[in-house]
C-alpha positions as CSV (number, residue, x, y, z in Angstrom):
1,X,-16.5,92.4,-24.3
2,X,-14.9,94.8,-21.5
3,X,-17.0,97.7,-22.3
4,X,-19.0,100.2,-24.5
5,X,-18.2,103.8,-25.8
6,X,-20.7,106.0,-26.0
7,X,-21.1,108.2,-28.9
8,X,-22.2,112.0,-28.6
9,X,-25.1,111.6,-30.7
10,X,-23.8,114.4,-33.3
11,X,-25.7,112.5,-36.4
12,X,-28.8,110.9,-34.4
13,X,-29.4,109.3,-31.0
14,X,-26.8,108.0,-28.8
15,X,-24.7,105.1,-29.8
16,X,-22.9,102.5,-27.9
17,X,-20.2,101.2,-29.3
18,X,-18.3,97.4,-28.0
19,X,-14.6,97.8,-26.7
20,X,-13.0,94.9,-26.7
21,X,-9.6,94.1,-24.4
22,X,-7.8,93.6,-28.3
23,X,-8.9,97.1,-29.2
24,X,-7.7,98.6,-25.8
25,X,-4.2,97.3,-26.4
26,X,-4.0,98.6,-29.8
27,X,-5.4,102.1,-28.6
28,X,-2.4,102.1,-26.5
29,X,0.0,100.8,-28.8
30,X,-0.8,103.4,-31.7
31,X,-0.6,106.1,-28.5
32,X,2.5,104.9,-27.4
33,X,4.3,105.0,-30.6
34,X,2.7,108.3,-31.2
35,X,4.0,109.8,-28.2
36,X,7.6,108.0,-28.7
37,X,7.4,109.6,-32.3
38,X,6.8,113.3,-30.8
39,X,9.3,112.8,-28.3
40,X,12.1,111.6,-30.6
41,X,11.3,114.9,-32.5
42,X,10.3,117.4,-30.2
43,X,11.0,116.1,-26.6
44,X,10.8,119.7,-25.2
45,X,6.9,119.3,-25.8
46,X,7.1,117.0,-22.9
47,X,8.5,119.1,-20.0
48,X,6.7,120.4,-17.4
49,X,2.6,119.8,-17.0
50,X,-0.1,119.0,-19.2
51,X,-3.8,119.4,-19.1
52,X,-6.4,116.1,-20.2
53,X,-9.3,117.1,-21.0
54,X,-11.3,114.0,-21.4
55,X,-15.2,113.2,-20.4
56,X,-15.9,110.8,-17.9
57,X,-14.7,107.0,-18.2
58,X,-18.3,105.7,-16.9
59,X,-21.1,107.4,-17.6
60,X,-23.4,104.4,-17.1
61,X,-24.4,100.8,-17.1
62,X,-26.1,98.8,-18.9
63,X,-28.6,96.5,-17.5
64,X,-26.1,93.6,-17.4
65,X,-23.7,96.0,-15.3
66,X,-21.3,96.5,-18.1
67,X,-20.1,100.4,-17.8
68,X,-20.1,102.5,-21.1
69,X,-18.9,106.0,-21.1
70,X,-15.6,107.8,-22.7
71,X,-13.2,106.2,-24.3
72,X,-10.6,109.3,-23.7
73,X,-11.4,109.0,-20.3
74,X,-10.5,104.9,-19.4
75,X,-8.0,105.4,-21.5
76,X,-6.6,108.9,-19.0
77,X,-7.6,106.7,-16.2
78,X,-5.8,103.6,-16.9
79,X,-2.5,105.5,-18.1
80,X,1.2,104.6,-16.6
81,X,1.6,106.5,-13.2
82,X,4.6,107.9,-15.4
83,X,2.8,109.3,-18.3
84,X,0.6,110.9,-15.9
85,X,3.4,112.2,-13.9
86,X,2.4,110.3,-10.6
87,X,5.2,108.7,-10.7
């Protein structure tokens, strides 16, 4: 296990929730052919600047030292320097 998600509570108390390295790739995968997708239809969507709004990728740790926080946000920080238009 790389790490937990943590839910915001919205139906109860605070969840953690187990993301694995298998479940990162395919996060990405299913984003990447998203974005492809878009971009073959509308590829003006993608010029000029964009705005993430995304919580913070740790928010904690567990006892064991394992972080748990947003998935949005690992997933924001751990982006291609290109898609994030560092590059």
């Amino acid at each position: 296990m790389l790490r937990y998600a943590q839910t915001s509570g919205t139906t109860g108390g605070r969840k953690l929730i187990p993301i694995t390295a298998t479940a990162i790739r395919q996060h990405r995968r299913s984003q990447g052919l998203q974005s492809f997708a878009q971009y073959r239809l509308l590829p003006e969507a993608y010029a000029g600047r964009f705005l993430a709004i995304v919580s913070p990728a740790v928010e904690g740790r567990l006892e064991t030292g394992t972080p748990f926080g947003s998935t949005s946000g690992f997933m924001y920080e751990h982006m291609p320097a290109a898609a994030a238009g560092l590059a």
